[in-house]
N, C-alpha and C positions, 0 to 999 in steps of 0.2 A: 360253018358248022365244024367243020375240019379244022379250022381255028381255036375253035372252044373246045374240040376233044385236047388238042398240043397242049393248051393251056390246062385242059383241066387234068391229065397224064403228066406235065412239069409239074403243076400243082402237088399232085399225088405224089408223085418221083418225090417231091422237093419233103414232103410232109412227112412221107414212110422213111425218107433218110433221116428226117431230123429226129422221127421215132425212133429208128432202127439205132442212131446216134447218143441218143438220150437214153435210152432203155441198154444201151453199153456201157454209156458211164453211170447208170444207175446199179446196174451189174457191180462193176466195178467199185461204184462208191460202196454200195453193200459187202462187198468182199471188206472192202477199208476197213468200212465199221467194226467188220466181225474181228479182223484182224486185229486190229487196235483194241478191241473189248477184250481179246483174250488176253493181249500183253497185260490191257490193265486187271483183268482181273489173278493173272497169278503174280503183277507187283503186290497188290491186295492181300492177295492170297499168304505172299511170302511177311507181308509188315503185319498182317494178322497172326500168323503163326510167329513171327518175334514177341510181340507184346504179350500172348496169350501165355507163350512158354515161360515167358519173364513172371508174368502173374502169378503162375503155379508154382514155380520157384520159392516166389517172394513167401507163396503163402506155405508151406514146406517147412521153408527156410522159420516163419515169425512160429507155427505152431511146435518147431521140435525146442525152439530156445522157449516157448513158454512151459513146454514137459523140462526143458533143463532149468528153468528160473525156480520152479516148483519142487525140481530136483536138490537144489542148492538150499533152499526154505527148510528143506527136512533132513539138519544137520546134526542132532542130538538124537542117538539112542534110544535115550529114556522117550522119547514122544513115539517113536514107530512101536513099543510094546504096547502102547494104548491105542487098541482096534476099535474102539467107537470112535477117541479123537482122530484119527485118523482118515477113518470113511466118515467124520464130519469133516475136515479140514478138504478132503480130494471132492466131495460132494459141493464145497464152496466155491472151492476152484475147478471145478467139472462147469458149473451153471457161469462164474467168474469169464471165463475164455471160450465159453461156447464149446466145449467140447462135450462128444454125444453119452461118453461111459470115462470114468477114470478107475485105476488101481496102481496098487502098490505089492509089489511081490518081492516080498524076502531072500535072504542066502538060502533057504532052504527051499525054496520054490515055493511057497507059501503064498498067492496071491488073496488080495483083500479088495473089493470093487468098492466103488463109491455108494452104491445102493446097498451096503454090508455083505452080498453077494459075497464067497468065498472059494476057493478052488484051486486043486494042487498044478504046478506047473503049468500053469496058460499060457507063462513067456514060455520059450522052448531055449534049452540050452546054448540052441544056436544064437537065437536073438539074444540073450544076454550074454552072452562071448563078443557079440559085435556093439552092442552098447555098452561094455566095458572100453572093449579096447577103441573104440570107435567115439565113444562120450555122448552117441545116440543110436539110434536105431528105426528105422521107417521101414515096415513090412511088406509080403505083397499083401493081396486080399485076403481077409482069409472070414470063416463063418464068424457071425456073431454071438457070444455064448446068449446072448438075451431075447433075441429076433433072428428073423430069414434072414435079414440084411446083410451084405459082403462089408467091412469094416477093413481099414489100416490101422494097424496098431502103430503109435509113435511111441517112444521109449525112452531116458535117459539115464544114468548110474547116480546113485547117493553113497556119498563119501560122509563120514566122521575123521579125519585127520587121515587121509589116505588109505582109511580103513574099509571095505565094500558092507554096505547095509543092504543092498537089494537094487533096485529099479521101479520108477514112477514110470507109466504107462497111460496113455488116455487111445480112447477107441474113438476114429471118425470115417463116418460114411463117404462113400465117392462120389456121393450124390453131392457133397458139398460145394463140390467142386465143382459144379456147372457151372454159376454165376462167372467163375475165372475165362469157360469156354466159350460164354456168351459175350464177351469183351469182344469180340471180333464184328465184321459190318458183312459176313456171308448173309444173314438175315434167316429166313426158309431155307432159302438157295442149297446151300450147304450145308454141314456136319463137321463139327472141330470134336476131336475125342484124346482121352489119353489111353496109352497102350502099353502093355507089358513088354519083355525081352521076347516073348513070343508071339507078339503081335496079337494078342487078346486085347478085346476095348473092356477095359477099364471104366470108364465113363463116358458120354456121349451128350451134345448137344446140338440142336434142339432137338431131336427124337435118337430114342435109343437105339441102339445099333449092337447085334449081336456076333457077325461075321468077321472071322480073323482075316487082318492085311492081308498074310500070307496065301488065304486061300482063295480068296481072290485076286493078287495076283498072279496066282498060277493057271487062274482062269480068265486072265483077261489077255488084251495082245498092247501088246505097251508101242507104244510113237518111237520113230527113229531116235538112234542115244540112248534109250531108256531098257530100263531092264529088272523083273525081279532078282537078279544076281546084286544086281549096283543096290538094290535097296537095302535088300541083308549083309551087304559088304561094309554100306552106311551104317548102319544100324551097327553092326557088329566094333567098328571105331569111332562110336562115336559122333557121326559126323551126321551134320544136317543135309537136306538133298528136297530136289523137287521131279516131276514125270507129269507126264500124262499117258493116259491109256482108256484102252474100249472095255466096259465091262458089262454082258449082255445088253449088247447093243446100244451104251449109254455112255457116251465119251465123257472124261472127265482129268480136271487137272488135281495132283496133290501137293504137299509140300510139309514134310516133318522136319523137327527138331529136339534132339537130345534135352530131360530134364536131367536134375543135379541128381534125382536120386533113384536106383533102384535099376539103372540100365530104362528106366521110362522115357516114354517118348510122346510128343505131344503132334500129333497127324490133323490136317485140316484137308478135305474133300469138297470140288465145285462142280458139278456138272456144268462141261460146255454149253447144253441148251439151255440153262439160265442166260449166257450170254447170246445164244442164237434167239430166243426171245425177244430180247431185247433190239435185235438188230431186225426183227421179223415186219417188226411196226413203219421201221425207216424204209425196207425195202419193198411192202406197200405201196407206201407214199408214192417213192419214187416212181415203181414202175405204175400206177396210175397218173404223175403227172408230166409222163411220156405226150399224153393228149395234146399237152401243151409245155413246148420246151421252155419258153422263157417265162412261163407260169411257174414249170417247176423248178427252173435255175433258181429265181426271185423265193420260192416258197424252201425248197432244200436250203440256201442260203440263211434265210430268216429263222429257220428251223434248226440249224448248226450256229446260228449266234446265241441262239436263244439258248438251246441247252448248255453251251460251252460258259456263256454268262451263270446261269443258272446251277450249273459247275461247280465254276470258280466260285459261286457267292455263297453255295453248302461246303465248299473246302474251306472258305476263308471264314465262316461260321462256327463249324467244329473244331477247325485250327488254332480262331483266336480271339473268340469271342467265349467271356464266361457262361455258361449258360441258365445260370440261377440272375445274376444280378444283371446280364447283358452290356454290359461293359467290356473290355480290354482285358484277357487272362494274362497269363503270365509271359506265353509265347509273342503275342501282341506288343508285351511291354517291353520283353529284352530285345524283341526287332527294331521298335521305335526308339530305343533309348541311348546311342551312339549319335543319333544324328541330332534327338533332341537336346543332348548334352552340349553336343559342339555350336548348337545355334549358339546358347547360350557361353558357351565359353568365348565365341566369336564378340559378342556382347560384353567379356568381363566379368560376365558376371557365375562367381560358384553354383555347383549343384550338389545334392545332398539327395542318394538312395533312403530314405523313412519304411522303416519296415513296423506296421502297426496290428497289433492282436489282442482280439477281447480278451482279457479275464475270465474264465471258467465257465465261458461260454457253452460247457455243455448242460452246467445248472439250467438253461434257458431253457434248451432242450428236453431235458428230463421234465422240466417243472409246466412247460406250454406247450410243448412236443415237435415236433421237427415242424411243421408247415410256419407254427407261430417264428420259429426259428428263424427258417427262410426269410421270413419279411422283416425280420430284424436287422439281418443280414443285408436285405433290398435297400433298407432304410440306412443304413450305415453308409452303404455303399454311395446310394444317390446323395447326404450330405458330403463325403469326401468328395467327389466327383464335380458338385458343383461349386468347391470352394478352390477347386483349382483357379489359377492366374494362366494368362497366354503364355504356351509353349510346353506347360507342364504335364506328366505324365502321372496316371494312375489306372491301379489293374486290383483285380482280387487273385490271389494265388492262389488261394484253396482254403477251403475247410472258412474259421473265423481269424484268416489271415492277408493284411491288404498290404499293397506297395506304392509306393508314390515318389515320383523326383518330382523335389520342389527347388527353387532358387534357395539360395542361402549367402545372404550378403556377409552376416557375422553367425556368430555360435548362437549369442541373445535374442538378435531378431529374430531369429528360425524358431530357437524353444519356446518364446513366446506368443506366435504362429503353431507352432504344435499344440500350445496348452488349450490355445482357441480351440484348434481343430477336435481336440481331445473331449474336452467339455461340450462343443458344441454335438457332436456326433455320442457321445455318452452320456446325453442330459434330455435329446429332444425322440428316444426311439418308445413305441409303444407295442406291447404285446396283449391280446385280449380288451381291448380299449384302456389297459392302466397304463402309466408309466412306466417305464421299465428303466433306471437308471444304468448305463454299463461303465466298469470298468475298464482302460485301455492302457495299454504300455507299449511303448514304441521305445525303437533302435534308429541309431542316425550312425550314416556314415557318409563324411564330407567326401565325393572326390575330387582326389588330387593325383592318384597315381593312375598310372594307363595300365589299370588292373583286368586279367576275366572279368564279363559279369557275375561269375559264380561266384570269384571271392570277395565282392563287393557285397555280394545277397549272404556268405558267412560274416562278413564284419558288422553287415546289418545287425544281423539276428547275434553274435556275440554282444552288445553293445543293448540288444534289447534283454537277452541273459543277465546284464550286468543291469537295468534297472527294475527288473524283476525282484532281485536281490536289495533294492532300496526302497522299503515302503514309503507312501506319500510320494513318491518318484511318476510322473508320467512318460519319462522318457531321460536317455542315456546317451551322449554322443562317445562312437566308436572312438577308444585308445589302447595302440599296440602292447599296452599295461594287460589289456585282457586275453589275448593269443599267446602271450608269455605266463599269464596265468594258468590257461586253458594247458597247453604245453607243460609246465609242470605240474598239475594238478594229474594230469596223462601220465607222466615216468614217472609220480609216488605211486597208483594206481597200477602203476605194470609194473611196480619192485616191490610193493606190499607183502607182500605171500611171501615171496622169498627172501622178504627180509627178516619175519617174524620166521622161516625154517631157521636161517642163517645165526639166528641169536642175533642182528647187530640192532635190536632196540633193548638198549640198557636202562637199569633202575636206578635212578640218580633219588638221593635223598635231601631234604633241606630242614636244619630241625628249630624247633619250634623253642623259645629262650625267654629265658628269666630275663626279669629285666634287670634287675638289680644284679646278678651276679653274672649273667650271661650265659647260665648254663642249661643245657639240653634238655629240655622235660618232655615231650615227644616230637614228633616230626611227620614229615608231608612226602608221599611216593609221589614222584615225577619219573616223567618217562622221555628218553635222549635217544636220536636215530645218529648211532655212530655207522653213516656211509664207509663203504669202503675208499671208491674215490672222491668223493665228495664231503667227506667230512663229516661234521654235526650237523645234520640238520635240526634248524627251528623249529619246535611243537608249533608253534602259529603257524608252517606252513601244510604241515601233515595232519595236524590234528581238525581241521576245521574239514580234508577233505576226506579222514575218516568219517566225522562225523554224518557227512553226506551217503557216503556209499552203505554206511554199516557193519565196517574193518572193525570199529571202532573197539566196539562187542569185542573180540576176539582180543584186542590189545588189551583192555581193563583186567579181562579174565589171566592177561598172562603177567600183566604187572603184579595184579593179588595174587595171584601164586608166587611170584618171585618173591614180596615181604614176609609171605610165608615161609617160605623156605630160609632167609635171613632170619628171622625171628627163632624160627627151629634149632637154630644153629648157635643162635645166642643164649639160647635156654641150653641147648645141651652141653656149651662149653664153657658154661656160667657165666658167660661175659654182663658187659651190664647191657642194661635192655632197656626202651621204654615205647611208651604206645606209637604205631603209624596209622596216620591216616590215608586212605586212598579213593581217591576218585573217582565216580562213576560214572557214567553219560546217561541222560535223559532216556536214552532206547534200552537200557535195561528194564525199566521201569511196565517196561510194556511184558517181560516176561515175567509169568506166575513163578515161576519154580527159580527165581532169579534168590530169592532169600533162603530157601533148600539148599542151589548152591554152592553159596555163601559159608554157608553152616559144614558143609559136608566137605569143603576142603579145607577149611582149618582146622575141621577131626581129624581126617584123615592124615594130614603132617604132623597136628597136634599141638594146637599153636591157641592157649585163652582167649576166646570170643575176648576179655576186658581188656585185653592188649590191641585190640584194632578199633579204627575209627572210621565209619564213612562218610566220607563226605560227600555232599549231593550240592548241586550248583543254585545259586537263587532262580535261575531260569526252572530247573524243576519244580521248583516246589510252588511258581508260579502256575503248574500246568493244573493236573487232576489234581485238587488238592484233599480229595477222600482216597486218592489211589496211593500219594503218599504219605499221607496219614496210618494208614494202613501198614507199607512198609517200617515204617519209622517204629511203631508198635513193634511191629514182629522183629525190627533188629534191637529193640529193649530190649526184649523179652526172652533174649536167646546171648542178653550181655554184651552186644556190642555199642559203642559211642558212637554216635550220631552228631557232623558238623552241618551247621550251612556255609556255603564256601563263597567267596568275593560277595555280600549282603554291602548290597547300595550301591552295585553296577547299572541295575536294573530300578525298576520301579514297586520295591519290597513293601509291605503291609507289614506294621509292628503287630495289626491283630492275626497276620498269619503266624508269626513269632508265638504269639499267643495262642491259637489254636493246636502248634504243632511242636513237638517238647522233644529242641533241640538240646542237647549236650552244653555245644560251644558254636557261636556264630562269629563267624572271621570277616571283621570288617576289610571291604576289597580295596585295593590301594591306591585305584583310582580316587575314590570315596573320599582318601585321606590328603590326597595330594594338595599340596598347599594349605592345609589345612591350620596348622599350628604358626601360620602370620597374619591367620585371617580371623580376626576375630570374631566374625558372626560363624563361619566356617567351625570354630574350633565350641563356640557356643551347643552350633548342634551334634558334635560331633559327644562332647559331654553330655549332653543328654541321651544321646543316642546309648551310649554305653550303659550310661544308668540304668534307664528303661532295661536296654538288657538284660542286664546281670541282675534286674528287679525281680524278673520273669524268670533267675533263677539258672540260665544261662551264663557260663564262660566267653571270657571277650578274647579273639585272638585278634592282633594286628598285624594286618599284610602290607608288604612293602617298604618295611620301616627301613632308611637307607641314610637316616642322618643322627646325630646323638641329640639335636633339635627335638626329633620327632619324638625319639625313645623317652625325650626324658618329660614331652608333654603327656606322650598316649600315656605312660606308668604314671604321671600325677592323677589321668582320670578312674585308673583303679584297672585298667588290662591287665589279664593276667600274664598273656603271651605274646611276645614279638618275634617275626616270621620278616626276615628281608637280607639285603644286604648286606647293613652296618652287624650281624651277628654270626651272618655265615650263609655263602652261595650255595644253593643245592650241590652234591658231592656227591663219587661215585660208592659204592659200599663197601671197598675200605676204607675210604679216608673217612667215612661214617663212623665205624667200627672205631678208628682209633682216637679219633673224636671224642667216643664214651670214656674207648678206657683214658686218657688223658685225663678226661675229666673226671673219673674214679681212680686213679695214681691223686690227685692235686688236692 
């Protein structure tokens, strides 16, 4: 008996120690837990508040350039005196960019709202003092004149030729801004807010929050290190910072960062007992599978694999996995794509980044609506994906944008592997049970250099820029021809402005000649970039990327004024004179008051509407052809000549000829090249004339560069030769002395 008490007292001894043992490192592991949750949660904390602050930034930063894009749009006078166009035009672009109220407020403090709404001085002296000198302006909160609601006003200045017209203004709520706050993974748990210089919240999410930083840290006791001093010390330079501290009875960790504007600052809050929570359940467990040590060794064990697995499989989910199409995101792709390269270079064999993008994929959207979208998307995705070959990679980037390294033995084999993939992925997707044929353009970049992957993913996409640019094209393989392009397309673009202050685009003339005598009957405005260090530049290489940006405008406008002004000068010092024709680009076309004018500065110098000629490109008159109908009337009818300029560049209609009652059509000199060896060539080209001049029409010929051509095109009845063999465009004296020359002889 005495026996079985030893035994059953070792027993106990042996059981209560390995409880007493177990329920200390349960202790213990639970401290771990707690410990380790907290680290991770203010890592969290701290990459939540990066992203978020970056987010508010971005969106800041995209809404003050769309108050400045809109700024720039309202560069003529004459439109801001018309207060219904106006509050139509801000009500367009109010609903246009999602913003909540727009206006427009005058030099004289004159505000105009997008709802016709009116009102003296809304901006304050201040705020336009700083969006002058500043080129914008972003408010604090202040009342909304229409609702309760606290709005930020964002602001930009409107310039006429460095002249001050006033400031465009759009009002947005701070509610907006949640969505940005919600970017964070606090979930409940927490509260991400923005805050003024005085620690007032601004905005708040997920539940609003009324209490200034400040006054609760004055009412909390902050953690070793930490201090409301170091916070306003932060705050006050600038600088990001993280604490914790107790605040009625409820620990918690913070962590701000400075935004771009306003001295704002973007504060994220997590109660510790979210993390004690969390640790509350493990240490349960534990201390119940004290009962049994090697139960609970075995179960805590299985329990710490299990989560840690379960972990890593939501990190490496969120990380890198897309979550619409379930695929490979982009993270996934640039990880995997070093080593899958070098397999394959280990093989011999090339690789080639393909960077592919639907076509106008949002028409999809608008027309079937985003879900129908998604599975377009789904469907696209899963045809690339399973036309992969072993070794090869594909991801979706984002939005309707996909990536893929494919082998690429030659240039042809690949293109004709893309054309597959192209056709086959934009031929078999369906939306609402119909077909949906899409659209796809892709970019190739072979590599070959041991480049970043970022500029590998730029040479992509330049490369798919460049076959964007060639219709019937499905794709473009990357050439250093394009970054040199891109590059100087950049420095015309950033010396524009100051080239057209600086005067160095001059008005070179080329005039237009008898054939028979070779003398001057009128002439053609051309326009020369005499660079300072760089010389003449080429209209082929400025004018195409005016025409993109919409310089272009402003250059026409200053060239017609220069012939006016020469013509001014030839009438008043009775030199001899005869008609110029000038140039117009297709974006005129789109302004109403472009034929007003027209009219109004050649009154104004004083220069016979019947001494000018415009000419409009065959690409024009291809467009709206009631919108240039229209034009062309009203510059009849006010005495000026009307050309069409290079006819038979493009693909011209003799019944548009017919419909629209040009002056003089100038055959283009491509049209004629070769033409007078060629006999079917010179065939149509007599007719072509005929027909013309049947319709009643003058024939100018471009190009003419040999006494071959001159002496065919004047057998067919031209009236005018325009080229080399008569005279190179010239600056405007040697124009000048041109005439008199030819009024001396």
């Amino acid at each position: 008996m005495k026996y079985n008490v030893r035994g059953f007292k070792r027993t106990l001894f042996l059981v209560i120690s390995m409880a007493l043992i177990a329920a200390a490192g349960s202790v213990l592991y639970w401290q771990q837990i707690i410990q380790r949750l907290e680290q991770d949660a203010a890592a969290t904390l701290q990459a939540d508040g990066k992203e978020i602050t970056s987010t508010v930034n971005h969106i800041f930063a995209s809404q003050l350039q769309v108050i400045s894009s809109i700024a720039l749009s309202l560069e003529y006078p004459e439109d801001l005196d018309d207060t219904d166009w106006i509050a139509s035009y801000l009500g367009q672009q109010k609903r246009r960019n999602h913003v909540e109220w727009m206006g427009f407020q005058n030099v004289k403090g004159e505000a105009l709202f997008s709802n016709g709404f009116s009102m003296h001085d809304f901006l304050s002296s201040k705020a336009v003092a700083i969006a002058y000198d500043k080129g914008a302006y972003l408010s604090e909160p202040q009342s909304n004149p229409f609702t309760d609601e606290k709005v930020i006003v964002m602001a930009a200045p409107v310039y006429f030729h460095k002249e001050r017209l006033g400031i465009v203004f759009g009002l947005q709520t701070m509610s907006i801004y949640t969505e940005a706050l919600a970017n964070g993974s606090l979930g409940d748990n927490g509260v991400s807010m923005i805050l003024d210089s005085q620690g007032n919240v601004l905005v708040s999410y997920p539940h609003a929050t009324t209490e200034n930083i400040f006054t609760v840290a004055e009412n909390s006791r902050f953690d070793k290190n930490f201090s409301i001093q170091s916070i306003k010390e932060d705050m006050k330079q600038g600088r990001s910072g993280a604490n914790s501290y107790t605040f009625k009875g409820q620990h918690r960790f913070s962590t701000y960062f400075p935004l771009d504007y306003n001295n704002w600052y973007v504060m994220l809050v997590l109660p510790t007992s979210s993390v004690a929570n969390k640790a509350q359940s493990m240490a349960v467990i534990s201390l119940v599978l004290c009962l049994s040590v090697v139960l609970a060794i075995v179960l805590v064990a299985i329990f710490i694999l299990r989560m840690q697995y379960k972990n890593a499989k939501e990190v490496y989910k969120l990380g890198f996995i897309d979550p619409l199409t379930k695929t490979d995101n982009l993270n996934a792709f640039r990880m995997k794509f070093p080593e899958a390269a070098e397999a394959f270079k280990k093989k011999d064999i090339p690789v080639a980044l393909v960077l592919m993008n639907i076509n106008r994929f949002k028409a999809v959207n608008d027309i079937y609506g985003f879900e129908q979208g998604d599975l377009v998307l789904k469907q696209v995705a899963t045809i690339l994906q399973n036309s992969l070959e072993t070794g090869e990679l594909f991801c979706r980037s984002g939005a309707d944008v996909f990536l893929l390294m494919l082998a690429c033995p030659d240039q042809v084999e690949l293109g004709q592997r893309i054309d597959q993939l192209v056709n086959r992925a934009g031929g078999y997707c369906q939306a609402q049970g119909e077909d949906l044929p899409l659209s796809i353009t892709c970019g190739i970049y072979e590599v070959e250099d041991d480049v970043p992957f970022y500029i590998m993913m730029d040479r992509a996409n330049l490369a798919w820029a460049s076959a964007k640019e060639q219709p019937g094209t499905n794709y473009a393989f990357y050439n250093s021809e394009y970054l040199r392009k891109i590059v100087t397309e950049r420095r015309i673009e950033s010396s524009m402005e100051q080239a057209l202050a600086d005067e160095e685009f001059k008005l070179y003339l080329q005039p237009k000649c008898d054939f028979k005598t070779g003398r001057t009957l009128s002439a053609e405005a051309l326009v020369r970039w005499l660079h300072p260090s760089q010389g003449i530049i080429s209209p082929a290489w400025f004018i195409p990327v005016f025409e993109k940006n919409g310089f272009i405008l402003k250059l026409d406008w200053f060239i017609y004024q220069e012939v006016l002004r020469l013509m001014k000068h030839l009438l008043d010092t009775q030199s001899p004179i005869v008609p110029i024709g000038v140039n117009f680009s297709r974006l005129h076309l789109e302004d109403k008051g472009f034929l007003d004018k027209l009219v109004k500065m050649a009154d104004e110098i004083g220069v016979p509407h019947k001494l000018l000629e415009i000419e409009l490109t065959e690409s024009i008159v291809l467009g709206d052809i009631e919108r240039v109908k229209t034009v062309i009337d009203g510059l009849h009818a006010n005495d000026f000549s009307v050309a069409m300029d290079d006819f038979g560049a493009g693909y011209s209609s003799l019944n548009v000829l017919k419909n629209l009652d040009f002056d003089c059509v100038k055959l283009d000199k491509e049209f004629l090249a070769k033409g007078e060896g060629n006999p079917r060539q010179r065939q149509i080209i007599s007719g072509l004339v005929s027909m013309v001049k049947d319709l009643g029409s003058h024939v100018v010929a471009e190009g003419v560069e040999t006494k071959e051509q001159a002496e065919f095109l004047s057998s067919l009845g031209c009236d005018m030769a325009q080229g080399y063999f008569f005279s190179h465009p010239m600056p405007v004296p040697e124009f000048e002395k041109r005439l008199q020359d030819e009024k001396n002889s």
